[in-house]
C-alpha atoms as an extended CHARMM CRD file, in Angstrom:
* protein
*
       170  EXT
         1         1  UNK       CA            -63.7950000000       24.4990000000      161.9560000000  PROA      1               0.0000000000
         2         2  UNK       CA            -64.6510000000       27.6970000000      164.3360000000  PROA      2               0.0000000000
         3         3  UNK       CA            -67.8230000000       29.2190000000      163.5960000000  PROA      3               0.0000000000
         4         4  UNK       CA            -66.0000000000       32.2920000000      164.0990000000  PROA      4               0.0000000000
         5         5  UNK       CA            -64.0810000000       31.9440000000      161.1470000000  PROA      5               0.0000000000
         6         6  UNK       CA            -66.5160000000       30.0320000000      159.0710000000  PROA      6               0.0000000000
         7         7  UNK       CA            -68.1710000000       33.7960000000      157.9050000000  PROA      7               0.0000000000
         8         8  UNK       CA            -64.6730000000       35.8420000000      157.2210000000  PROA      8               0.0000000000
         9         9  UNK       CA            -63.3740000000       32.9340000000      154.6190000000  PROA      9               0.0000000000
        10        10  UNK       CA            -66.5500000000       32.4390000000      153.2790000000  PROA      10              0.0000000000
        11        11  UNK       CA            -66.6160000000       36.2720000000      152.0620000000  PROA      11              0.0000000000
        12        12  UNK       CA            -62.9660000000       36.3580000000      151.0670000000  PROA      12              0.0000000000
        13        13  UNK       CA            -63.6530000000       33.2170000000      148.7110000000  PROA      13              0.0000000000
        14        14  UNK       CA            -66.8760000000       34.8680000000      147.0620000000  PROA      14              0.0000000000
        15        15  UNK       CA            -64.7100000000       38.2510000000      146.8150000000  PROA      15              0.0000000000
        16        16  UNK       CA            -61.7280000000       35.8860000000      145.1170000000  PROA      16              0.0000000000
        17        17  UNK       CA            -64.2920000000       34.1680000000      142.3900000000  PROA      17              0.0000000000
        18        18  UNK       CA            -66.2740000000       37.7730000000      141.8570000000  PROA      18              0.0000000000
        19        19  UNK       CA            -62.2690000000       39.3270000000      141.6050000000  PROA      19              0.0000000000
        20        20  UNK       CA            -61.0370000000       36.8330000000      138.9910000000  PROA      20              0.0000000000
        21        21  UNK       CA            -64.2060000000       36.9110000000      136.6820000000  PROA      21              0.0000000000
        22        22  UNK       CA            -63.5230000000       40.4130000000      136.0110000000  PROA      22              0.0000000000
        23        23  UNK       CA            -61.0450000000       39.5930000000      133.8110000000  PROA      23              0.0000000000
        24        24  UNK       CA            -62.9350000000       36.8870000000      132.2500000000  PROA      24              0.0000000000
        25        25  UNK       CA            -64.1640000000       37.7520000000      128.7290000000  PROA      25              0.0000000000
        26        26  UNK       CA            -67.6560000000       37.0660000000      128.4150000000  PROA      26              0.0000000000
        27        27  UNK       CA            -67.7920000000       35.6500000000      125.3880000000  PROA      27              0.0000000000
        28        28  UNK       CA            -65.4410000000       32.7700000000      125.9290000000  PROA      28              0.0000000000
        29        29  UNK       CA            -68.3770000000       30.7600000000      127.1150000000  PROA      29              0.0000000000
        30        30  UNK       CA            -66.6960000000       27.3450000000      127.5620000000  PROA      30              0.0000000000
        31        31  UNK       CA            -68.3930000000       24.5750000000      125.2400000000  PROA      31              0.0000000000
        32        32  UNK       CA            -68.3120000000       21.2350000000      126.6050000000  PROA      32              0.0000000000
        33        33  UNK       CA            -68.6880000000       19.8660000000      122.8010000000  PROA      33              0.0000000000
        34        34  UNK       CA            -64.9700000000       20.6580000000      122.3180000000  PROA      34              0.0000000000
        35        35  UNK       CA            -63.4000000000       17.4160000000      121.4360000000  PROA      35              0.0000000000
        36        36  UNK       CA            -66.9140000000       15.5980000000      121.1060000000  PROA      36              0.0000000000
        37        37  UNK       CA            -68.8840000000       14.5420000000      117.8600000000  PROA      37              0.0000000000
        38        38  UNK       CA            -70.9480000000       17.3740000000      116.4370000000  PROA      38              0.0000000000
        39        39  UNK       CA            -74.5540000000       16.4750000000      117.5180000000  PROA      39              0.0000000000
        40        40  UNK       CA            -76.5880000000       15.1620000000      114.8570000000  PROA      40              0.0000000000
        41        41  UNK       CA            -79.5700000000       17.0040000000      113.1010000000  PROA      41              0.0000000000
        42        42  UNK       CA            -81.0440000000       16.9030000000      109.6700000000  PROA      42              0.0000000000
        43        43  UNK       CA            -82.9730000000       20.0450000000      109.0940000000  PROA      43              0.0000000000
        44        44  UNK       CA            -84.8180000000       21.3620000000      105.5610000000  PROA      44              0.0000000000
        45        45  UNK       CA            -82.5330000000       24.0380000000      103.7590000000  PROA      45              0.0000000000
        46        46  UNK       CA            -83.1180000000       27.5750000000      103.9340000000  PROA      46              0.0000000000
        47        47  UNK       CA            -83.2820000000       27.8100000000       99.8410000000  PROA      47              0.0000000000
        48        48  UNK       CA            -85.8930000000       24.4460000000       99.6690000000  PROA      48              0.0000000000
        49        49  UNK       CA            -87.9580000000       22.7620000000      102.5700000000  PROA      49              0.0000000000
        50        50  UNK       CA            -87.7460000000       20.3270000000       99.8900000000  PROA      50              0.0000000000
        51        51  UNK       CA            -83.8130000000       19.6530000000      100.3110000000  PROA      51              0.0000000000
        52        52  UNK       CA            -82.3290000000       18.7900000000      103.3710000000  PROA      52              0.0000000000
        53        53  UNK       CA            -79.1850000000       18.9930000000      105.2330000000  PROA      53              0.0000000000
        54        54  UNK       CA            -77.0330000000       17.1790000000      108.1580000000  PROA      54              0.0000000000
        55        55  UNK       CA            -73.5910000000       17.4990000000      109.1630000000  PROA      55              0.0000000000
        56        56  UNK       CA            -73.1980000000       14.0110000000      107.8370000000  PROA      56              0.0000000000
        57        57  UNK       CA            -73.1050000000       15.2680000000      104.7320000000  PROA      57              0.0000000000
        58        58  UNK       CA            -69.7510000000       17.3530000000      105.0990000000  PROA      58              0.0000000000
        59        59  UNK       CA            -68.0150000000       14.0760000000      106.5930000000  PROA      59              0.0000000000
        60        60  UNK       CA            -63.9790000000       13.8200000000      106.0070000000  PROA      60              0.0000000000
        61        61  UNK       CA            -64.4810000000       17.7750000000      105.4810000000  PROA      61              0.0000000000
        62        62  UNK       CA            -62.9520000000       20.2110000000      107.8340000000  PROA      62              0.0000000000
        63        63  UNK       CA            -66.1110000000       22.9760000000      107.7930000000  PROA      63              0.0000000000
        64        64  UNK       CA            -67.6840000000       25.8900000000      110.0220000000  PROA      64              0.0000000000
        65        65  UNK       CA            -71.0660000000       25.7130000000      111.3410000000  PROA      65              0.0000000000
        66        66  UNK       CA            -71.6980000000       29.6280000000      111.3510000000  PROA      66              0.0000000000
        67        67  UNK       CA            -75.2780000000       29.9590000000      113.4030000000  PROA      67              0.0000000000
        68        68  UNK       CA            -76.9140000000       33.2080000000      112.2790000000  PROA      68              0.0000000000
        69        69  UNK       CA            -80.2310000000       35.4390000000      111.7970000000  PROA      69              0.0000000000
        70        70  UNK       CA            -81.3580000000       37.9890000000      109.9070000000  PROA      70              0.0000000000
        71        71  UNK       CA            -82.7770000000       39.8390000000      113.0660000000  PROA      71              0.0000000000
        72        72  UNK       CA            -79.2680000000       39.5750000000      114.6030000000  PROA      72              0.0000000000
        73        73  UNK       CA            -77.1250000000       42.9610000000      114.3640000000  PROA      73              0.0000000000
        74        74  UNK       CA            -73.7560000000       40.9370000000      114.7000000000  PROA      74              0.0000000000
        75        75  UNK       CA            -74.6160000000       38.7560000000      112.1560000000  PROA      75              0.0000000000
        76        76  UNK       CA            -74.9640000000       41.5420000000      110.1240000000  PROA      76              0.0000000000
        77        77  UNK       CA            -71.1280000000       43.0200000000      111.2730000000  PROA      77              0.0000000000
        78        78  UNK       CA            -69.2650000000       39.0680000000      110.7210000000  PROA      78              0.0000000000
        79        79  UNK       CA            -71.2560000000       38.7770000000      107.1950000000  PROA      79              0.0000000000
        80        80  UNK       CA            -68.4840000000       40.7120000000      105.0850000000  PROA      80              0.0000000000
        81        81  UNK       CA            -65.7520000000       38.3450000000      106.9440000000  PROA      81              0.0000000000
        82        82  UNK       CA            -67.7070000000       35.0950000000      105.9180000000  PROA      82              0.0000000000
        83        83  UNK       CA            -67.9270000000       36.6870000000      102.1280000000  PROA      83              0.0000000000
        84        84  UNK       CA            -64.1950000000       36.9160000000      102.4990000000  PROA      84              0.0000000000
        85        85  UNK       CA            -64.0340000000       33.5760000000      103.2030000000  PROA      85              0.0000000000
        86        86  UNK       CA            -66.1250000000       31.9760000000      100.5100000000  PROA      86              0.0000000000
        87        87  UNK       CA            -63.9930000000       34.3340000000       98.2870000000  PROA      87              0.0000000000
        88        88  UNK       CA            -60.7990000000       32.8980000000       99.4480000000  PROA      88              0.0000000000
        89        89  UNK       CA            -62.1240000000       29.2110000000       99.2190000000  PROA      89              0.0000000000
        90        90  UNK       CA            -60.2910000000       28.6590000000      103.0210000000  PROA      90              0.0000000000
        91        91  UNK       CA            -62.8120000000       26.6440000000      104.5810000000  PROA      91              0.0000000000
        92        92  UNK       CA            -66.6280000000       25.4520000000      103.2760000000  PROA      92              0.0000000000
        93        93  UNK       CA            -69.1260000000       27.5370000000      105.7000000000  PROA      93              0.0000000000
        94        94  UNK       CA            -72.2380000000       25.9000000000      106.3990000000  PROA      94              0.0000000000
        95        95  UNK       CA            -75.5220000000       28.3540000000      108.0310000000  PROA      95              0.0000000000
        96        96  UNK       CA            -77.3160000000       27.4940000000      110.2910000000  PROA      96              0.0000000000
        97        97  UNK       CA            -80.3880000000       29.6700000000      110.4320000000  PROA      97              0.0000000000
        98        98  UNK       CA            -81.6420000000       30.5080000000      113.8520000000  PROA      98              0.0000000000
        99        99  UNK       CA            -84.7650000000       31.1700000000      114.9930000000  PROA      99              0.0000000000
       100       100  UNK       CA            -85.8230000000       33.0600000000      112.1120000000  PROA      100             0.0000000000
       101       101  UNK       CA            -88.7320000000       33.6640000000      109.2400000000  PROA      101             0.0000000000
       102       102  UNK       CA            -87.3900000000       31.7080000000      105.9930000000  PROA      102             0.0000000000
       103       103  UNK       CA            -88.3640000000       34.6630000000      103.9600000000  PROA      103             0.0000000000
       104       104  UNK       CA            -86.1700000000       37.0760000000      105.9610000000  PROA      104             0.0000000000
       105       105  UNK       CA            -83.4000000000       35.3940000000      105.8730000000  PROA      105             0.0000000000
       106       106  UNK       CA            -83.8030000000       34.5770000000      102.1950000000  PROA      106             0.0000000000
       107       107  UNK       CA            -84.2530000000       38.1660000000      101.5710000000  PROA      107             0.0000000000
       108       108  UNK       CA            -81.1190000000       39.0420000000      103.5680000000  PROA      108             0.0000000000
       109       109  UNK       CA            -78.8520000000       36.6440000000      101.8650000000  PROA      109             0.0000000000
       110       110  UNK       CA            -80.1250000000       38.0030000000       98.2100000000  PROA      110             0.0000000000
       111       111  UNK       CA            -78.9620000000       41.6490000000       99.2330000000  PROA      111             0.0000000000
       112       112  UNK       CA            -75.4200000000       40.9980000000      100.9930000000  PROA      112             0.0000000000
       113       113  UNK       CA            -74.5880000000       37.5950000000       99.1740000000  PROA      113             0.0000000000
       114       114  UNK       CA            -74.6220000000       34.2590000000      100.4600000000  PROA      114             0.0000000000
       115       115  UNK       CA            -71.2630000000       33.0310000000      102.0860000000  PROA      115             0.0000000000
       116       116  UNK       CA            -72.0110000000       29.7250000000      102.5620000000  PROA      116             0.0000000000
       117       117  UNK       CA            -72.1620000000       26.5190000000      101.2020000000  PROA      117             0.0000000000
       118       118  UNK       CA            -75.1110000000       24.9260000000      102.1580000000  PROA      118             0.0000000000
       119       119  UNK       CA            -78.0330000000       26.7470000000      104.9960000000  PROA      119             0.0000000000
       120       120  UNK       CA            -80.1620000000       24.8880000000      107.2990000000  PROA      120             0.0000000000
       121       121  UNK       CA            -83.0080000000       26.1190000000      108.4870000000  PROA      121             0.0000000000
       122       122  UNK       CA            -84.0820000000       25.6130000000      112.2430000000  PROA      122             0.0000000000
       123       123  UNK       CA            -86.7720000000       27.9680000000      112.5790000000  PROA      123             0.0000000000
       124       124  UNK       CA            -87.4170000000       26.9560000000      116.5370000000  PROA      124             0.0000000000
       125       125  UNK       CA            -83.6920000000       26.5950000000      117.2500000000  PROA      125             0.0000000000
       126       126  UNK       CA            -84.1140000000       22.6290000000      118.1890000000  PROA      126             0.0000000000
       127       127  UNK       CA            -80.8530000000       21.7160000000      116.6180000000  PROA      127             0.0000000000
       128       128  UNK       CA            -79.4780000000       25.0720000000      117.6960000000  PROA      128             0.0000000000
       129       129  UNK       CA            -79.9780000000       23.6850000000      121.4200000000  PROA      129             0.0000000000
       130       130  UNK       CA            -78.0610000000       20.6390000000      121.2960000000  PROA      130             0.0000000000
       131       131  UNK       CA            -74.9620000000       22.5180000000      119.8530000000  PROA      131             0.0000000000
       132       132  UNK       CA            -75.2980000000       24.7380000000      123.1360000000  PROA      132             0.0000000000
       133       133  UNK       CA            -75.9020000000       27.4550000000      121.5740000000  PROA      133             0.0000000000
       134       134  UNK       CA            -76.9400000000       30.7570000000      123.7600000000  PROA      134             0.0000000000
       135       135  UNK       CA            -77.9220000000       33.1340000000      120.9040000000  PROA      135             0.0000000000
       136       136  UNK       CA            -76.0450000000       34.3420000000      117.4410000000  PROA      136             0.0000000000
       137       137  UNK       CA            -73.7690000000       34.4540000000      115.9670000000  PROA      137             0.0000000000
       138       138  UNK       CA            -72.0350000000       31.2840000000      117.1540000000  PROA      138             0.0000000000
       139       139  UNK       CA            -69.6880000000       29.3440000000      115.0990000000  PROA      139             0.0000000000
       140       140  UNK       CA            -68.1980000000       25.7680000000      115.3750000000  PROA      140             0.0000000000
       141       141  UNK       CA            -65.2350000000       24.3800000000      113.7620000000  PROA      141             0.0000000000
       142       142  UNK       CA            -65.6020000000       20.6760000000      112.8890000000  PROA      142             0.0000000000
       143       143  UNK       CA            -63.0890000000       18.5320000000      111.4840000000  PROA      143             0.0000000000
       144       144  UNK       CA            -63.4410000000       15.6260000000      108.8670000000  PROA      144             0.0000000000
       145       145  UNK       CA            -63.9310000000       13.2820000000      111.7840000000  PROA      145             0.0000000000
       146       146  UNK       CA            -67.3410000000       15.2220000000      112.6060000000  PROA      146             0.0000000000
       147       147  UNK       CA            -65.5460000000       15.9180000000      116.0900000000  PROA      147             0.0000000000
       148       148  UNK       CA            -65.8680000000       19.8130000000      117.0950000000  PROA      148             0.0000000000
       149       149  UNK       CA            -62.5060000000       21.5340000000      117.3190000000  PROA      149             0.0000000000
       150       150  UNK       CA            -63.0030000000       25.3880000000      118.2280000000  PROA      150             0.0000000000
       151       151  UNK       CA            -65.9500000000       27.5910000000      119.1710000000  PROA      151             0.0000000000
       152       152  UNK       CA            -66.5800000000       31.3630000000      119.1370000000  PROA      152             0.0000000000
       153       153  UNK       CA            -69.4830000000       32.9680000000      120.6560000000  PROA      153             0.0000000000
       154       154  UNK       CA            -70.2140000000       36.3710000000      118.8270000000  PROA      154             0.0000000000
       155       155  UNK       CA            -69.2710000000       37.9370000000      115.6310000000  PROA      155             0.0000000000
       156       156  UNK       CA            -66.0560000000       36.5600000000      113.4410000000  PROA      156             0.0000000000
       157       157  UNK       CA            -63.5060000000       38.9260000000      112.3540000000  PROA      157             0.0000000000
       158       158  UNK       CA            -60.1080000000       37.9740000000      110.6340000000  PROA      158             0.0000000000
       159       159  UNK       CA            -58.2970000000       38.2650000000      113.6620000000  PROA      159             0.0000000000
       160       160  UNK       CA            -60.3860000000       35.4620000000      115.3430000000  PROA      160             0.0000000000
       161       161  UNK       CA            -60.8590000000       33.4560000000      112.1760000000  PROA      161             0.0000000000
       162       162  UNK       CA            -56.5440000000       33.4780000000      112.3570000000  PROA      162             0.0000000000
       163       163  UNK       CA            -56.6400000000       32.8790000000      115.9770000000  PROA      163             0.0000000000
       164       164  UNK       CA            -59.0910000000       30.6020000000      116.5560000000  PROA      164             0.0000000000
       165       165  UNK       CA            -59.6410000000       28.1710000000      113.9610000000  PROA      165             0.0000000000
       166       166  UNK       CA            -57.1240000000       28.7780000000      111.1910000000  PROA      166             0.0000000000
       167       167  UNK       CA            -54.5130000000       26.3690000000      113.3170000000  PROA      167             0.0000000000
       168       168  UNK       CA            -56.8600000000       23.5300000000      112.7100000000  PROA      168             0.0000000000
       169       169  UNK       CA            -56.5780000000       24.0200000000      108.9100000000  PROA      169             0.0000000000
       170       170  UNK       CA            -52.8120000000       23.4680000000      108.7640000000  PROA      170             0.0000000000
C-alpha cells in the first residue's frame, strides 16, 4: 500500500470505531461466560462462616447470582426490585457479597430485608473475579444446567428483570 495513504485510512478507521461506540451503552459489558458453566466457588455464608455455599448447591435450579455491597449506592436503588422478587417467588436470588465487612452487610440486610435465598460472602472478591465481575451490582442468570444464560452490569429494575432474564424462565 502507498505510504501516502497509509495515514488518511488509518484516522478514518479510529474516527469509525470512536463514532460507533458512542452509541454503545456502557453497561452492556459483554461477558464471555454467556453460554459457559458458572465458575465454581464455595465461599462461607454471610449469616454463618460456619455454613457454606456453592452454586452446586442450586443445581437443576434456574437462579440469579445478584453480586452486591453494602457500600454500593446502586445496590441500595435495585434492593426494593429484588424484595419484589422474593415476594413474588419468580426466581430464587442468591447474594453474593462483594468486597465488604460481614457486619455491614449484615446490618444492611436487617434494616431493608433480605431478598435472597442464600448469601455468600467473598470479602476479597476472589470468586467475584472469576465471574468477571468489574464492580456491583452485577447479576447472572444461571439455569438448572449451572450454564450462565444472561448478565446485567448495574442496578436491576423491572424493566430489565422482564427484558433480560424473564425469557429464560418461560
Amino acid at each position: 500500500m502507498n505510504k501516502k495513504f497509509l495515514l488518511p485510512v488509518a484516522f478514518f478507521a479510529l474516527a469509525a470505531l470512536l463514532y460507533f461506540g458512542l452509541f454503545r451503552d456502557p453497561r452492556e459489558v459483554p461477558s464471555p461466560l454467556i453460554g459457559k458453566p458458572a465458575p465454581a466457588f464455595t465461599l462461607d455464608t454471610l449469616a454463618s462462616p460456619a455454613a457454606r455455599f456453592s452454586p452446586n448447591d442450586m443445581k437443576g435450579k434456574v437462579w440469579l447470582l445478584n453480586v452486591w455491597a453494602s457500600w454500593c449506592a446502586n445496590c441500595k436503588d435495585e434492593h426494593p426490585d429484588l424484595m419484589d422478587l422474593k415476594r413474588r417467588g419468580v426466581v430464587p436470588v442468591i447474594g453474593l457479597n462483594y468486597k465488604d465487612k460481614r457486619e455491614l452487610a449484615l446490618d444492611v440486610l436487617t434494616k431493608t430485608g433480605d431478598p435472597y435465598l442464600a448469601n455468600a460472602f467473598d470479602p476479597e472478591g476472589r470468586a467475584a473475579l472469576d465471574w468477571g465481575v468489574y464492580g456491583a451490582p452485577e447479576t447472572f442468570l444461571i439455569d438448572g444446567d449451572g450454564i450462565i444464560r444472561a448478565k446485567h452490569v448495574g442496578p436491576i429494575s423491572q424493566e430489565i428483570f422482564a427484558t433480560k432474564f424473564a425469557p429464560f424462565l418461560k
